[in-house]
N, C-alpha and C positions, 0 to 999 in steps of 0.2 A: 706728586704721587697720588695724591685726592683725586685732582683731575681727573689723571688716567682712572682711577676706580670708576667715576661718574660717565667717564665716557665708553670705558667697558660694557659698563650696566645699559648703559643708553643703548649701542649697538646691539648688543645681545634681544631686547625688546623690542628694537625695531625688527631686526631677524625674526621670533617669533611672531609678531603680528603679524609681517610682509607674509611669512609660510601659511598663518591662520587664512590671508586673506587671499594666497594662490592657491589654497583647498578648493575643487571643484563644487560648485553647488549643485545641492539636491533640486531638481526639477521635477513634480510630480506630473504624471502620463497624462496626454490629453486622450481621450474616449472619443470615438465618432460610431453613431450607427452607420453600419454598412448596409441595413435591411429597413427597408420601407415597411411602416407598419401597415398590416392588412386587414382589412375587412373586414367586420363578425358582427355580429345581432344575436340577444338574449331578450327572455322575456320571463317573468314568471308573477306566478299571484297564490294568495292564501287569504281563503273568507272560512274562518271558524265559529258560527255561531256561539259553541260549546264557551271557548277561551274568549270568546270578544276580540281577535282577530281579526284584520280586516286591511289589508294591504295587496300593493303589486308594482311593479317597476317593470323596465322596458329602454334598454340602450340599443344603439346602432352605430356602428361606423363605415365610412366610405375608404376609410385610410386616412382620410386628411382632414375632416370634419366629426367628431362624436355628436351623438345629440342623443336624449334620451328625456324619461319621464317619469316620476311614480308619484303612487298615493296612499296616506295611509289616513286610517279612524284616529282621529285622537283621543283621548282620553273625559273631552270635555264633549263628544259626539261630534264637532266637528270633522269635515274631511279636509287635509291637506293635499293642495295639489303643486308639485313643483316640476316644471320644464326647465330642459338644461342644455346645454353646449357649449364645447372644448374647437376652436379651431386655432390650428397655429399655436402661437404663444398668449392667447388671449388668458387662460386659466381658466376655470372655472366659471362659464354665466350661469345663474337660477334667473328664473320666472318664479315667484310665490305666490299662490292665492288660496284662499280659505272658503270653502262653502260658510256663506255667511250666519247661516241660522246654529246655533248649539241645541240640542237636544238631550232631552235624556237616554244615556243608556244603558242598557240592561247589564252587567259585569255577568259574569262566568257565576251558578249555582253552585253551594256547596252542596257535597252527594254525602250522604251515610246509608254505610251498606247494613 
């Protein structure tokens, strides 16, 4: 009579597991772009003497290649310059180079009216 109890029990858990494990699994969606990306080019700049401002950038794509550049003032008067380009699965390339010389320079005046 023990038996039968343990072999009840046993049945019954294998039932549930087998049904646990003939539940359909969730597969999440695969994504494909359908649209080739297209072409566009931007550029812009901003020199404020007033604020010490002093930057500009400039991207371009073919579709298949991005490439672009900017530059900005730092802080310690150097310029930064960095060139870049995306093609394929490459990621992200920079080019970094530093106008070598630091300078001083002037910050932004304070005004009292």
């Amino acid at each position: 009579q023990n038996t039968n109890k343990i072999v009840s029990k046993a049945i019954v858990h294998f039932l549930v597991l087998g049904s646990a494990l003939a539940a359909p699994q969730y597969q999440s969606p695969i994504y494909t772009s359908t649209q080739s990306p297209e072409p566009y080019s931007y550029q812009y700049a901003v020199q404020d003497a007033e604020s010490g401002n002093d930057f500009s950038a400039e991207e371009s794509s073919d579709g298949q290649v991005v490439s672009g550049s900017y530059r900005v003032l730092l802080p310690d008067g150097r310029v930064k310059f960095v060139n870049n380009h995306v093609e394929g699965d490459s990621g992200f390339v920079a080019d970094v180079k530093y106008e070598e010389t630091p300078h001083n320079v002037v910050g932004p005046q304070d005004k009292y009216v």
